[in-house]
Every structure is written in C-alpha cells, then in structure tokens.
C-alpha positions in Angstrom: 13.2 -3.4 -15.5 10.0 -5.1 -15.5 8.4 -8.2 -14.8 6.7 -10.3 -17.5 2.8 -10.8 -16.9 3.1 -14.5 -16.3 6.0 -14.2 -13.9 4.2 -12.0 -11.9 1.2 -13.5 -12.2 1.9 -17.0 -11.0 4.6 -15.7 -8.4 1.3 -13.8 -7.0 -0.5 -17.1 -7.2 2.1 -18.5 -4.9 2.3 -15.9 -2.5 -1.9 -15.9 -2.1 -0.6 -19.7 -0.6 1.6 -17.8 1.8 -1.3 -15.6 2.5 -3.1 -18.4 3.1 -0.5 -20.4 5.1 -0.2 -17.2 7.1 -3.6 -16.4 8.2 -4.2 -20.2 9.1 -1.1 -19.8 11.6 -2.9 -15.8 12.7 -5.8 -17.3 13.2 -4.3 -20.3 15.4 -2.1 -18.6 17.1 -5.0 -15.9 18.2 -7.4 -18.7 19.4 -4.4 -19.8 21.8 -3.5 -16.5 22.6 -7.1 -15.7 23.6 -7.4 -19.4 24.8 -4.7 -18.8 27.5 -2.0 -20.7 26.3 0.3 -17.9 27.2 1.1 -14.2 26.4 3.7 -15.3 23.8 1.3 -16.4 21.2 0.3 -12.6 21.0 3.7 -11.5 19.0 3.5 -14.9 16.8 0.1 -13.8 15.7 1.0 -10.1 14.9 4.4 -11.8 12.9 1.4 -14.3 10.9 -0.4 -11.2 10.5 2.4 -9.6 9.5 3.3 -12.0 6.7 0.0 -12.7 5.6 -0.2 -8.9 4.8 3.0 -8.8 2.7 2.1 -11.4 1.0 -0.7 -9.9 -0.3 1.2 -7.4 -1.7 1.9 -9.2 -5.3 -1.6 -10.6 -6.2 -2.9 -6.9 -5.6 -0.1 -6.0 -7.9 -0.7 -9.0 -10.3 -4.3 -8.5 -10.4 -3.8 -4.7 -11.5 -1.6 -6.3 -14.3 -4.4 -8.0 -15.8 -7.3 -5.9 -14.9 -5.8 -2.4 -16.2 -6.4 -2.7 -19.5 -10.6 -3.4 -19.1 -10.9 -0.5 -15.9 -8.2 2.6 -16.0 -7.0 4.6 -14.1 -9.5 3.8 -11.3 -7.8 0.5 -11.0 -4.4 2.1 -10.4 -5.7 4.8 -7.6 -6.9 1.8 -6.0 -4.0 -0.3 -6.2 -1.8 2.2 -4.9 -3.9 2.9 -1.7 -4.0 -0.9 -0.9 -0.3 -1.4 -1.7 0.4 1.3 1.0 -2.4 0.6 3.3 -1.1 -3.0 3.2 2.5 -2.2 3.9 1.2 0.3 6.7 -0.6 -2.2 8.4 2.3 -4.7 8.1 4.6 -2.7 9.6 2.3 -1.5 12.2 2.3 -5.5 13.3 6.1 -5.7 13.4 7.0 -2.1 15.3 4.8 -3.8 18.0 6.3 -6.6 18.1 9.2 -5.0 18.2 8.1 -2.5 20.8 8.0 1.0 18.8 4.8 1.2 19.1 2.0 0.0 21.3 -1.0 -1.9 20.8 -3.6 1.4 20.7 -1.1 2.6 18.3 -1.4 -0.8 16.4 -4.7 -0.1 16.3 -4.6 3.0 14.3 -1.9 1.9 11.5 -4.1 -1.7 11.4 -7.1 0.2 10.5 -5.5 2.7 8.8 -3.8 0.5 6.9 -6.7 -2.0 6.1 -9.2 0.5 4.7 -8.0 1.0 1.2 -7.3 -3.0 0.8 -11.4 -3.7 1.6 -11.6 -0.6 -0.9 -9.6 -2.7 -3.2 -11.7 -5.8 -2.6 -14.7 -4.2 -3.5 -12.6 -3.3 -6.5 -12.0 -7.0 -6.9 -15.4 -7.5 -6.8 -16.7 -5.1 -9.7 -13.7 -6.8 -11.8 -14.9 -10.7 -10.8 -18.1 -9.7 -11.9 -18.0 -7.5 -14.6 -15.2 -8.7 -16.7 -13.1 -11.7 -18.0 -10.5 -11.0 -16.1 -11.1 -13.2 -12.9 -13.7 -15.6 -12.1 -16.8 -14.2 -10.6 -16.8 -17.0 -7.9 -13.8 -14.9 -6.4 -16.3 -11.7 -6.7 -18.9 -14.2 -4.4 -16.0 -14.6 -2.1 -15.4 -11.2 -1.6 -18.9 -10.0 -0.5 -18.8 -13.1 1.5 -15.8 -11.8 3.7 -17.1 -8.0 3.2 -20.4 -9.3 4.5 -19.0 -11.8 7.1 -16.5 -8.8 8.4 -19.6 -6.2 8.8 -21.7 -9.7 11.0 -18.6 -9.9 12.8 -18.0 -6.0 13.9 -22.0 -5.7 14.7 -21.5 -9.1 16.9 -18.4 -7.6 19.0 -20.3 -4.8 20.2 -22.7 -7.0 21.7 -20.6 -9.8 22.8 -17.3 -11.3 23.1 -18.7 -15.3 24.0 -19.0 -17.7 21.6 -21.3 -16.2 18.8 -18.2 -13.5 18.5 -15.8 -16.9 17.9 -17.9 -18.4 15.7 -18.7 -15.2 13.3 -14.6 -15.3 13.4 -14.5 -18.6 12.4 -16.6 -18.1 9.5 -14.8 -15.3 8.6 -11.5 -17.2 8.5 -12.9 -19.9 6.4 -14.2 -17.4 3.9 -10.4 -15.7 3.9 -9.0 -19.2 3.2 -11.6 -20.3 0.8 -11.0 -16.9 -0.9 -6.5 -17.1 -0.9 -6.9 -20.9 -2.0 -9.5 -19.6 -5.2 -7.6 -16.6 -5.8 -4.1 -18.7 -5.7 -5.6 -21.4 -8.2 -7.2 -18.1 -10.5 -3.7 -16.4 -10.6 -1.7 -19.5 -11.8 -4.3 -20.5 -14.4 -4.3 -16.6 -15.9 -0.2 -17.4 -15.3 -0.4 -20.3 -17.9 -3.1 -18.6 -20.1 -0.9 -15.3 -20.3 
C-alpha cells in the first residue's frame, strides 16, 4: 500500500518542524554540554540529534516523490543512500547513548552515515535550481549550510575558542532557516498536489 503524494508530502512538511524543533534542542543542549552545565546534556544532545535525523527521513522521501518524474533514476540512487546514511547515523546516536558503542565509534557511523545525505543536498540543490519542483531559495540555503559546514571544518582545525562557536552558530541558523523553508515548501506542494 502506498501513500498518496499529498499525504506524504505535507506529513514531510511536518516532520521538517520536528527537524527543526530537534536541532534547536541539539544545538542547546551541546552549548550546555560544552558550557559545563554537566555531563548529562551529552546523551540529550545525541537523543536531539537522534530525532532530528529521523525526522528527516520523510521530506527526503517526499521530495523524491515530487522530483522523480523531472530527474530519474539518479534521484532514486540518491535517495536511497541518504535514507540509509540517515538511519545509520541515527542509530549510531542512540547505541551510544545506550552504551553499545562508544563515542570514536560514533564517530564513524555519524560520518558514515552523514555523507550520502550532504550528497543528497547537493541533489536538492540541482533540483531547487533547475526545476519547478522546489523553490530555488531552498537551493540558496543549501549551499549556504554546504558552504557554512566546509568554514566551519577549516575553523576547527585551527581553533576551538570563539570563532569555532560562532561559525557553529551560523551554521545552525542556516539549518533552521533551511527546515522552517523546506517545511513551508512541502506543505504548499501538499495543497497544490
């Protein structure tokens, strides 16, 4: 049994809110971890982070719903390896939380696990602005985050003070900024479909 397109599509919507709401309480909860408001916010952050990945799962889904038709079977591949890098990733967070695995480990099924979902951003990107499938301010977003992500890995391996917390802060804003237009996107191509 399938889902209709606008089902999908606007329950993808929502869950780029939960996204959202998620990576608002991952980033908050890092900042205190960091911060040293105590050890604990650590496994909070990796359950946000955790939650904020699955939730993920259904505008990648949705977005290869409405795209597929314009790009092939390119789209698919793509979709695939995010759905199961995200998943990865997610579960990564929870098995250490959970203590089956340990942070290095972590490590390895986070970046794993992330890879093929910045593959499918730059994806997003092509489709944002090259067809009418999604609005091309979502494809400014993306190489907004892509770019802010690359600042923010050259700035950690020169420092961890304060221009580290502010290229993270940028960052964030540019993930939130990006979930709340991709949330408003999805439920107007819910209504139109």
């Amino acid at each position: 049994m399938s889902i209709d397109t606008p089902t999908l599509v606007r329950a993808a919507g929502i869950s780029s809110i939960v996204a959202l709401v998620g990576l608002i309480v991952s980033g908050i909860t890092i900042a205190l971890f960091f911060g040293g408001a105590g050890a604990w916010w650590g496994p909070i952050n990796d359950l946000a982070v955790a939650a904020t990945l699955v939730a993920l799962l259904l505008p990648v889904l949705a977005i290869d719903r409405l795209a597929l038709p314009s790009t092939g079977l390119w789209l698919r591949i793509v979709t695939v390896a995010a759905l199961a890098g995200l998943t990865l990733a997610a579960v990564g967070q929870v098995a250490l939380v959970l203590g089956v695995i340990d942070l290095q480990t972590s490590f390895v099924t986070g970046g794993v696990g992330i890879i093929p979902f910045f593959v499918w951003l730059v994806a997003l990107a092509v489709i944002a602005f090259r067809m009418d499938v999604l609005p091309s301010t979502l494809g400014g977003l993306v190489v907004a985050i892509i770019v802010l992500t690359i600042v923010m890995t050259l700035v950690s391996t020169i420092t961890m003070g304060p221009i580290l917390w502010v290229a993270g802060l940028a960052l964030v804003v540019a993930q939130c900024w990006w979930l709340a237009s991709l949330a408003s996107s999805l439920m107007s191509s819910a209504g139109a479909a």
